[in-house]
C-alpha positions, -999 to 999 in steps of 0.1 A, spaced: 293 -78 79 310 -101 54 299 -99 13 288 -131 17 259 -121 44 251 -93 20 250 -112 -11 223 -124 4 196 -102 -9 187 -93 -38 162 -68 -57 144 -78 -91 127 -56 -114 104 -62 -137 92 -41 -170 65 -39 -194 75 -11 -214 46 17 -210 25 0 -190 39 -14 -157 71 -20 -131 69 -42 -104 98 -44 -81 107 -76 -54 134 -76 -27 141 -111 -18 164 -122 11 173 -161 7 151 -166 -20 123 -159 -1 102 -125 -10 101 -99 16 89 -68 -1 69 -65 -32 59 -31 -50 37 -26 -82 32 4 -103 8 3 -133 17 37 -153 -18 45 -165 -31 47 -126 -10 79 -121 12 79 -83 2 113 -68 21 103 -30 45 128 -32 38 150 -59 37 187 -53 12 210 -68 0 246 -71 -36 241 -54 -63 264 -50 -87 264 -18 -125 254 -31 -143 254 1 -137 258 42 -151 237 65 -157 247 101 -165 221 115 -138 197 104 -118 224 106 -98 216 75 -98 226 36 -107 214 1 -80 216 -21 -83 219 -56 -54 201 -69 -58 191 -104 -77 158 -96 -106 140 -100 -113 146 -61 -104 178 -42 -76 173 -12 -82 170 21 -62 199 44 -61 197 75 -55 228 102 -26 210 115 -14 205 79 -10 241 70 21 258 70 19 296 90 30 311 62 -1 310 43 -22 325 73 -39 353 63 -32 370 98 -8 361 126 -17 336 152 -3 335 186 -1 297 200 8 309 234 -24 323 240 -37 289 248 -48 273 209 -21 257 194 -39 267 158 -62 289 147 -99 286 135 -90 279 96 -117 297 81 -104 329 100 -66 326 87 -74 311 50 -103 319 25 -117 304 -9 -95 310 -41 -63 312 -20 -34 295 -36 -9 274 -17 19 245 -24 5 211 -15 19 175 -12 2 145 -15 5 127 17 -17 101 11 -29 85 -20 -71 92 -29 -90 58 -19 -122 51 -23 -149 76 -24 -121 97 -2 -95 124 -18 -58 127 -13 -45 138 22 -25 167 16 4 193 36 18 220 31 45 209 53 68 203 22 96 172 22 118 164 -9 138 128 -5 171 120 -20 192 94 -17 207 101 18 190 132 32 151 144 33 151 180 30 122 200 45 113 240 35 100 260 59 111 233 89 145 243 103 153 214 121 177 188 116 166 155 127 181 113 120 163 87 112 149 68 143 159 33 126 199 49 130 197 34 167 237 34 174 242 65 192 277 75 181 269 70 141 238 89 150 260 118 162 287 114 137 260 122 110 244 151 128 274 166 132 282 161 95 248 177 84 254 210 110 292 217 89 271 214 58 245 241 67 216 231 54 199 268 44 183 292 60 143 281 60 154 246 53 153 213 71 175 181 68 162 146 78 195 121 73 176 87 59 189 53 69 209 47 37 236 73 52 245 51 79 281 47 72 281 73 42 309 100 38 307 133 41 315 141 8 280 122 -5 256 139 23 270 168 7 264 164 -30 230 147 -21 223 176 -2 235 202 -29 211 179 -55 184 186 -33 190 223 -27 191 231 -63 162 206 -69 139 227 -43 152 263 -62 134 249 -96 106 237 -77 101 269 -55 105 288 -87 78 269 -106 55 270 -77 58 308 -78 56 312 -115 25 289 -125 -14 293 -119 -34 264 -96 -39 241 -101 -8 225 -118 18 199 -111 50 215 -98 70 184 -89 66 149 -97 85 119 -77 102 96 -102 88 60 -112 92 31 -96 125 17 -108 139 50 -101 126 50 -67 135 13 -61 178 21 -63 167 57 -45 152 40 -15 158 3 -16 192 -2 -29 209 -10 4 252 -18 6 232 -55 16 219 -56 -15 244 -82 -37 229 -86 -72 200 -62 -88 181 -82 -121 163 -60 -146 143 -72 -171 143 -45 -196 171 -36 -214 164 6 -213 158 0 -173 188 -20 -168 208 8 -182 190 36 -165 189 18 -137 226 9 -140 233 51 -143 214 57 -111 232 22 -93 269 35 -103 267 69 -86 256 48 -52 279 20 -53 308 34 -82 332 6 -71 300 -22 -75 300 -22 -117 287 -54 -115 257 -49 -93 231 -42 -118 223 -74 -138 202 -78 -173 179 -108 -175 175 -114 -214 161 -149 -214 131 -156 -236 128 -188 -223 115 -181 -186 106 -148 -171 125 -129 -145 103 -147 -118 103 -181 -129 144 -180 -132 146 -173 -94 117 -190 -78 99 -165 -69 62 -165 -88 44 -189 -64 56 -162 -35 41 -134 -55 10 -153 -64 8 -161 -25 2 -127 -18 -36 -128 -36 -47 -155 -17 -67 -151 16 -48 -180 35 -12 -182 40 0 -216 53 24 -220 81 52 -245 82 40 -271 106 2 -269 89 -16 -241 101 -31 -214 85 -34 -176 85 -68 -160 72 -64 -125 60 -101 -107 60 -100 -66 50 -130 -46 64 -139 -15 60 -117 1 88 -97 -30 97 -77 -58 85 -84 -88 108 -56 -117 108 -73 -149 120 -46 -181 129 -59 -217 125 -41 -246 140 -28 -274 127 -35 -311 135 -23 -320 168 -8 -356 163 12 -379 188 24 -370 224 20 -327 214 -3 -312 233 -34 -286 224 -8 -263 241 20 -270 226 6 -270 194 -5 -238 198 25 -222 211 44 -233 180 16 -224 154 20 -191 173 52 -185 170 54 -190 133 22 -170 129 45 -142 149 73 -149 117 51 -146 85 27 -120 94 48 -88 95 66 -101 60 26 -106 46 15 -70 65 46 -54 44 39 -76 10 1 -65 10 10 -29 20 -18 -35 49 -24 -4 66 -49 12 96 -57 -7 125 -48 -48 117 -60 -72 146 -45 -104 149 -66 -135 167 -36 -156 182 -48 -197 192 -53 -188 232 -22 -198 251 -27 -200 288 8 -196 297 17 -160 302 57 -168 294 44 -180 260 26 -149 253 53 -130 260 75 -146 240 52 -149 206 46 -108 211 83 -105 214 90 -125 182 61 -103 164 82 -71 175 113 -84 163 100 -96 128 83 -61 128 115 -46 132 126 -47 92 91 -30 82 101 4 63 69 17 76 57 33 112 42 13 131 31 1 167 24 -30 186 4 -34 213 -1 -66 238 -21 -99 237 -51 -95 256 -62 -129 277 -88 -139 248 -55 -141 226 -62 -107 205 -33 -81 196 -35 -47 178 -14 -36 152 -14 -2 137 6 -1 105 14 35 81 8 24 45 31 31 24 19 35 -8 -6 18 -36 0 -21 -27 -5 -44 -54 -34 -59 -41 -53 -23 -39 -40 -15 -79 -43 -51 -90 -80 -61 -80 -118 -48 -78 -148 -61 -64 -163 -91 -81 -192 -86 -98 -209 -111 -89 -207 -108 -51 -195 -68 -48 -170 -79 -29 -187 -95 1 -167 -127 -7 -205 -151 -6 -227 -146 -32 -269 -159 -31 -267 -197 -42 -281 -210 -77 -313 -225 -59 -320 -191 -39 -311 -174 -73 -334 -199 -96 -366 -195 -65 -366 -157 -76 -366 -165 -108 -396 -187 -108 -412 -158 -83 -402 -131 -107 -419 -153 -143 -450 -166 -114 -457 -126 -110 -452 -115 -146 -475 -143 -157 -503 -134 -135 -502 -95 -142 -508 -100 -178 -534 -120 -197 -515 -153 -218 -498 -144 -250 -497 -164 -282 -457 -154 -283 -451 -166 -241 -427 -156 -225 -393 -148 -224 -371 -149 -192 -332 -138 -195 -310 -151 -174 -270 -153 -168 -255 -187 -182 -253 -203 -149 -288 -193 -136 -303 -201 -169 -290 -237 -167 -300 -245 -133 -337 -232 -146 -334 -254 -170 -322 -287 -156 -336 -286 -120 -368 -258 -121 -380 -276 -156 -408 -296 -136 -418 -260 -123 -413 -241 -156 -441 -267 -173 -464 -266 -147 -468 -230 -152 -466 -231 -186 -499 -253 -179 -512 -231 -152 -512 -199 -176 -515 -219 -210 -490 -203 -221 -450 -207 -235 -422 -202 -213 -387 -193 -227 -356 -192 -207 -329 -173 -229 -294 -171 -219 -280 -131 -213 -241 -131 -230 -217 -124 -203 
C-alpha cells in the first residue's frame, strides 16, 4: 500500500473544553464514521465496578446489580463468571448453567462491566466476563484463551501473531485477544502493550478487592483518547485537533503508535472557520439528523426508528428517457446498497434494521445489490449479519451497537408530538378548544368577568383569526365575555 493510498484518510477531532468531543474519520473527504461524547452524560460501556446483587429473578433467570447507577444492571446466567458460584456446578450433567438463585444470593459482591450502555426505561447489560483493551491486544481475566481478531482474515499473519502472543505467555488466569491494529506489528509492541495491560489489570484487581460496592474500579478513557487507541490506523495520513491541550495529549498518545510519524498529529488554530467548515465536512455531519438521505442519481433513502427496529425505506428516482422502471431500479439499488452501511455506522443503528429495496424481478440483479451491501458492510467496526432479499424486495440486517451515537445523546422527543413525528393539526386542535370553552360555559352560570381560555401561541392565533365567528356567537349564546390569552412558551 503506497502513502499516497493512505493519506487518504483522515481523523478530525473536535473540543469544547469541559463539555464535549466529537471525533470524524473521513476517507476522500467524505465522512465515514462519526462519534460524539458530551462529558456531563457519563460513558459507563466499559467501566468496571464493585456491584452488589439487589434482587434474583427466577424466572429471567438473571440478576440486578447494584452498580452505582441510577438503574440497577442487568446479569444474566450466562454472564456470570463460575467463580462467584456459591457452590460447584457440573455442566456435564446435562445444564450448561445452573439455576442462578441456587449459586448467587442478595448482598453478594462481584466485579461487573458494562456491556451495554442503560437506554430507555432499561439498565446497563452487565458481565462478569471481564475484557480490558489496549492498543494491540484485549486481555481477558479469568478466560485462558488466546484468540485473533476475525477481521485478520490472511491466514499466515494470523498465525504469525498467535504465535507471537503464545512466546509472550500471557498469565496464568488470563486471556489475550490480538485486535486488528496488530496486523503487521512487531513483537516487541504486542509485548509492551501486553505488559501495560498486565500491570493495568494488577491495580484494577487490587482495587476491586480493596473497595466496598458499589464503586467505580476502572474507568475507560475519553473519547479523544479512545479515538488514537482504537481508530488511529497506519492508513490514517493526517489527524486535526482543535484544542490546543488535546492536540498535545493527543500528540503523546499518537508518538508512541507511529514514533517515526511526528507530523501526524495536526493543530487547527483558525478563528476564522471551524475544524468542519475548513474541510467540508459540516453538511455530512448535519446529513446524519435528517430522515432522508439522497442518492446520486435522485433517489431517496427514508430512515424510520421503531421501537424494536430501524426500517430503511428506498424511493426511486424519476425515470426519464429510453431507462426502464427496471433499470431504474437496479441502479437506485445499487447505490442504496453503497450509502446505507456508511449511514448504519454514522447513526450507530443497532438491533434488527430492515431494508425495503424497489422490487427487482431479475434474480441476477438481486444478487448483485446483496453482494454490494456485503461488501460495503465489510469496513463496519461492529458485528453484524446480513441476510437475503426476499421476492417482495425486503432484507434483514442485524447490526451490534457500538456505543452512544450521536443521534441517541444529541436529541429527545419533541414536545409537541412525543416523538411520533405527526402531531393533531391547528383546526383539530382549535375544534377542542371551542368543545373544551362550549362545556365550561354551560356548566357554570355567565360571569360579569367571562372567560378566560389559555392557549399556546399558535393555537391561540388560529382561535383568533379563523374560530372568531364561533368565539362571538357564544359569547352571544351565554351573554357572556370570551378571552383567549396566549400561555408563554
Amino acid at each position: 500500500m503506497t502513502r499516497a493510498k493512505k493519506s487518504r484518510r483522515k481523523m478530525f477531532i473536535s473540543v469544547l473544553p469541559g463539555e464535549q468531543v466529537e471525533v470524524v474519520v473521513a476517507e476522500d473527504g467524505k465522512v465515514q464514521e462519526f462519534y460524539v461524547e458530551m462529558l456531563h452524560q457519563h460513558r459507563t460501556k466499559g467501566n468496571i465496578y464493585r456491584g452488589v446483587i439487589h434482587n434474583i429473578d427466577p424466572s429471567l433467570q438473571a440478576a440486578f446489580v447494584n452498580y452505582g447507577a441510577d438503574k440497577n444492571g442487568f446479569l444474566q446466567v450466562d454472564e456470570v463468571h463460575p467463580e462467584y458460584y456459591n457452590q460447584p456446578h457440573d455442566p456435564s450433567k446435562g445444564y450448561k448453567y445452573p439455576l442462578l438463585q441456587k449459586v448467587l444470593k442478595p448482598g453478594q459482591e462481584l466485579l461487573v462491566q458494562v456491556v451495554k450502555e442503560p437506554a430507555g426505561t432499561k439498565g446497563a447489560f452487565l458481565t462478569t466476563y471481564l475484557s480490558i483493551p489496549g492498543r494491540y491486544l484485549v486481555i481477558t481475566p479469568g478466560r485462558e484463551q488466546i484468540g485473533v481478531s476475525r477481521k485478520v482474515e490472511d491466514e499466515k499473519e494470523r498465525a504469525r501473531l498467535k504465535e507471537i502472543i503464545d512466546s509472550l505467555k500471557v498469565g496464568e488466569g488470563l486471556g489475550c485477544i490480538v485486535r486488528t491494529a496488530s496486523l503487521g506489528a512487531s513483537k516487541t509492541n504486542l509485548s509492551k502493550d501486553l505488559q501495560f495491560l498486565k500491570r493495568l489489570w494488577k491495580d484494577v484487581r487490587k482495587k476491586g478487592q480493596e473497595s466496598k460496592a458499589p464503586e467505580l474500579i476502572y474507568q475507560e478513557p475519553d473519547l479523544a483518547a479512545r479515538a488514537i487507541r482504537d481508530y488511529l490506523t497506519e492508513d490514517v495520513g493526517e489527524v486535526w485537533v482543535d484544542d490546543k491541550e488535546t492536540a498535545e495529549e493527543v500528540s503523546k498518545f499518537a508518538a508512541l503508535i507511529f514514533p517515526r510519524r511526528g507530523t501526524l498529529v495536526k493543530e487547527h488554530d483558525s478563528t476564522e472557520r471551524t475544524l468542519y467548515e475548513r474541510f467540508n465536512i459540516t453538511k455530512q455531519i448535519e446529513q446524519i439528523y435528517s430522515r432522508e438521505v439522497v442518492l446520486p442519481s435522485g433517489g431517496r433513502l427514508v430512515f424510520d426508528q421503531a421501537e424494536a427496529l430501524m426500517a430503511v425505506d428506498i424511493n426511486s428516482g424519476k425515470v426519464s428517457g429510453k431507462t426502464s422502471f427496471q433499470e431504474m431500479a437496479y441502479r437506485t439499488n445499487k447505490e442504496a446498497a453503497e450509502v446505507i452501511p456508511q449511514q448504519l455506522r454514522l447513526r450507530d443503528v443497532g438491533g434488527q434494521i430492515v431494508i425495503d429495496f424497489i422490487e427487482m424481478k431479475d434474480r441476477k440483479q438481486c444478487q448483485d445489490v446483496e453482494k454490494t451491501l456485503k461488501q460495503s458492510m465489510k469496513v463496519d467496526r461492529a458485528r453484524h449479519d446480513v441476510g437475503r432479499m426476499t421476492k417482495f424486495g425486503l432484507l434483514q440486517v442485524v447490526r451490534q451497537r457500538i456505543g452512544s451515537s450521536a443521534i441517541s445523546v444529541s436529541t429527545e422527543p419533541c414536545p409537541c408530538c412525543g416523538g411520533s413525528g405527526t402531531r393533531r393539526n391547528m383546526e383539530w386542535q382549535s375544534l377542542q378548544a371551542l368543545k373544551t370553552i362550549y362545556l365550561q360555559l354551560r356548566a357554570q352560570p355567565p360571569r360579569e368577568s367571562g372567560l378566560v381560555y389559555k392557549a399556546p401561541q399558535e393555537l391561540a392565533l388560529y382561535l383568533l383569526n379563523s374560530k372568531k365567528d364561533k368565539l362571538m356567537q357564544l359569547e352571544h349564546d351565554f351573554q357572556t365575555t370570551i378571552t383567549v390569552e396566549i400561555v408563554p412558551a
